[in-house]
KEVEXNU-389539 format. One record per residue: residue in one letter; z, x, y of N, C-alpha, C, O in turn. Coordinates in steps of 0.1 Angstrom, whole numbers, always signed. Each point is the difference from the previous one (the first is absolute). Example, Ala and Ser with C-alpha at 12.3 -4.5 7.8 and 13.67 -1.06 7.14 Angstrom:
  r   n.zz   n.xx   n.yy  ca.zz  ca.xx  ca.yy   c.zz   c.xx   c.yy   o.zz   o.xx   o.yy
  A    +78   +132    -57     +0     -9    +12     +0     +9    +12     +7    +10     +0
  S    -14    -14    +11     +0     +9    +11     +8     -8    +11     +1     +5    +11
END
This chain:
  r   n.zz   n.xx   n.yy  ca.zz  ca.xx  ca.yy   c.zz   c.xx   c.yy   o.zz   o.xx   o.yy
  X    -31   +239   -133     +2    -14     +2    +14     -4     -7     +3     +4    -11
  X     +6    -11    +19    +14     -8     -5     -6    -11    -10    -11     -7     +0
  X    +19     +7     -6     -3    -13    -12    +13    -11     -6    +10     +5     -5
  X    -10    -11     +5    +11    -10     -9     -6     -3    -10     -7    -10     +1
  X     +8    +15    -11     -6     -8    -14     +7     -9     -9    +12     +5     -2
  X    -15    -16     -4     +8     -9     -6     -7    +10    -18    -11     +3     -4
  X    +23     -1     -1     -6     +4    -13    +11     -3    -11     +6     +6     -8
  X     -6    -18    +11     +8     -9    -14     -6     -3     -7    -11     -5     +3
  X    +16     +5    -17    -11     +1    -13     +7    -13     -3     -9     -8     -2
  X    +19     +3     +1     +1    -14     -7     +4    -12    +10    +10     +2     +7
  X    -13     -9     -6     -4    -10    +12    +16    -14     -2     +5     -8     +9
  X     -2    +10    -22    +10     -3     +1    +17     +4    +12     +7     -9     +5
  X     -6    +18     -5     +7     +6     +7     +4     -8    +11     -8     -6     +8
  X    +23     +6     -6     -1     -5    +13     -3    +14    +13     -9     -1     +9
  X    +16     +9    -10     -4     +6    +15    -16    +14     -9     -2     +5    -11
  X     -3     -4    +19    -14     +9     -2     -2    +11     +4     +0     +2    +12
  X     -1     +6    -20     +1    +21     +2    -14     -2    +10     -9     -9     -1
  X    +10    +21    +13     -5     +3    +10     +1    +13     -6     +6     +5    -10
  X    -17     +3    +21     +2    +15     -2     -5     +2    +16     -7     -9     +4
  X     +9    +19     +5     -4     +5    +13     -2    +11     -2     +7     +9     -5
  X    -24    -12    +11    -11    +14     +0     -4     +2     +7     -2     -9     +9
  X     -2    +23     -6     -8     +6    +10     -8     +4     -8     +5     +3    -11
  X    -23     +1    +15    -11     -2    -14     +3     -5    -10     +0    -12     -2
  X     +3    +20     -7     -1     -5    -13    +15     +3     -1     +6     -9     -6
  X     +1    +21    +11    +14     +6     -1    +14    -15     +0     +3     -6    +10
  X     +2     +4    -22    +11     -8     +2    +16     +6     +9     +9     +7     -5
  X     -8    -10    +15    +12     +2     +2    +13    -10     +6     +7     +2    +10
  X     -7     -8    -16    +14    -12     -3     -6    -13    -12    -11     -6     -1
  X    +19     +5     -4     -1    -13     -6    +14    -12     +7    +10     +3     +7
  X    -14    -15    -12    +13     -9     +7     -7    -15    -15    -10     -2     -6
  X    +22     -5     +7     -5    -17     +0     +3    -10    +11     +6     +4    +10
  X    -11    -16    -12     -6    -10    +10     -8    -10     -8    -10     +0     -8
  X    +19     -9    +14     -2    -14     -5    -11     -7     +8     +3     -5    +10
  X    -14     +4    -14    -10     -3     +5     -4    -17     +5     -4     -8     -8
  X     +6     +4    +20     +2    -11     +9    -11     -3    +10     -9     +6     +7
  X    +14    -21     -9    -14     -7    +12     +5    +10    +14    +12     +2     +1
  X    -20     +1     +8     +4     +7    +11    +10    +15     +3     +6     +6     +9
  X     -8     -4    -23    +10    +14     -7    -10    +16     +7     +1    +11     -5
  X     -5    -13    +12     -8    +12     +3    +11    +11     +8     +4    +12     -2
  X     -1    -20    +12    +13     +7     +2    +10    +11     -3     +2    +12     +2
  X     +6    -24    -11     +6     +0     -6     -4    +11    -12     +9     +5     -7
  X    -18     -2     +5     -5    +13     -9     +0    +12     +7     +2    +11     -6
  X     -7    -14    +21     -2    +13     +5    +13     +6     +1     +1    +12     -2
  X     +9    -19     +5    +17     +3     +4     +0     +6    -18     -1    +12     +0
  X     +1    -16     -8     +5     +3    -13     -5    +15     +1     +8    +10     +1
  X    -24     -9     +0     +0    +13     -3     +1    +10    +12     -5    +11     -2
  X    +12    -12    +13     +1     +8     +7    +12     -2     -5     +3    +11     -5
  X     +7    -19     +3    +15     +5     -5     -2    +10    -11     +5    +10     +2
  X    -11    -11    -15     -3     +5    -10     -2    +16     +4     +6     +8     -7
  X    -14     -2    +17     -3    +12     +7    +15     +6     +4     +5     +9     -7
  X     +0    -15    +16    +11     +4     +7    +10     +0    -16     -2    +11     -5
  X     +7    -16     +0    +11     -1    -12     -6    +11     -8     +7     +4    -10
  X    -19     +4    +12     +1    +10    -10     -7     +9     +6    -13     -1     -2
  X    +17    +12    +10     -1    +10     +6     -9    +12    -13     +6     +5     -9
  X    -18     -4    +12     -5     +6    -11     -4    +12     +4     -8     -2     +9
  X     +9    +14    -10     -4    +15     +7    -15     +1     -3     -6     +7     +8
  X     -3    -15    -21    -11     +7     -2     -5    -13     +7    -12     +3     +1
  X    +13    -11     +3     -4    -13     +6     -8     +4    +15     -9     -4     +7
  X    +20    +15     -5     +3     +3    +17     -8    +14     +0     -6     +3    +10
  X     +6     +2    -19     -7    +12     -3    -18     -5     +0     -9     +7     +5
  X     +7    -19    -12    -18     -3     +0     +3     -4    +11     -4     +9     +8
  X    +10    -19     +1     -3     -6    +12     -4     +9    +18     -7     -2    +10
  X    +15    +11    -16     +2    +14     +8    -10     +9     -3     -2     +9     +8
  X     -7    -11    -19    -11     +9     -6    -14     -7     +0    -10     +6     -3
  X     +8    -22     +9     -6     -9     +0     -4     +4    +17    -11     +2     +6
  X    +22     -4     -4     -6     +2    +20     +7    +11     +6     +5     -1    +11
  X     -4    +13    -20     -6    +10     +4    -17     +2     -2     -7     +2    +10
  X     +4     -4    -21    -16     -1    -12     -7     -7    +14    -11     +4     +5
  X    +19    -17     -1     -6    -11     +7     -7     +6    +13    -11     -3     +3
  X    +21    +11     +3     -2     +4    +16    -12     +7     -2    -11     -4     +5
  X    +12    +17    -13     -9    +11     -1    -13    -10     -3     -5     -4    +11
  X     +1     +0    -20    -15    -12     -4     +3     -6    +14     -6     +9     +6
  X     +9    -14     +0     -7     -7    +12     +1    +10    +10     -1     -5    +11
  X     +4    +19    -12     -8     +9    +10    -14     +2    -11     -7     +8     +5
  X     +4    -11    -11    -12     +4     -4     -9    -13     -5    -12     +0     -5
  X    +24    -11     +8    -14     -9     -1     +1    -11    -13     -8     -9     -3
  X    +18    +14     -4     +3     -4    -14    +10     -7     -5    +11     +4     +4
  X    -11    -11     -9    +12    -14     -3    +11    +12     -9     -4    +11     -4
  X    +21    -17     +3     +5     +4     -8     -7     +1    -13    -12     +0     +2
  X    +14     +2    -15     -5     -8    -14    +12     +1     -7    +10     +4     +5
  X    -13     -9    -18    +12     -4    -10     -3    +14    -11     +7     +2    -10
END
């Protein structure tokens, strides 16, 4: 599962730490100023956030995820985390 998580600890802040996951696996963080109708507008952040930081082990689980992935649905079985 893809995830956008909001995981700011102090609420003060103006813009708010994100992290993007697949299971449980973090792979990007970004901030984002959190807005009436901001949904968007977040998803652009963290797909920018992906592309600005080309990560080898990022690409290595995602590549290891659906490879994992293909094989379990020849047999019937979800990816897992």
């Amino acid at each position: 599962m893809l995830a956008i998580v909001n995981v700011t600890e102090d609420d003060n802040q103006e813009l708010d730490d994100y992290e993007i996951r697949i299971n449980q696996k973090v792979i990007g963080k970004f901030k984002h100023k959190r807005e009436f109708n901001g949904a968007a507008q977040c998803l652009r952040d963290a797909a920018d956030a992906l592309d600005a930081d080309p990560d080898f082990e990022r690409n290595q689980f995602l590549c290891g995820c659906i490879t994992e992935n293909r094989a379990a649905t020849r047999r019937n079985r979800p990816c897992a985390d």
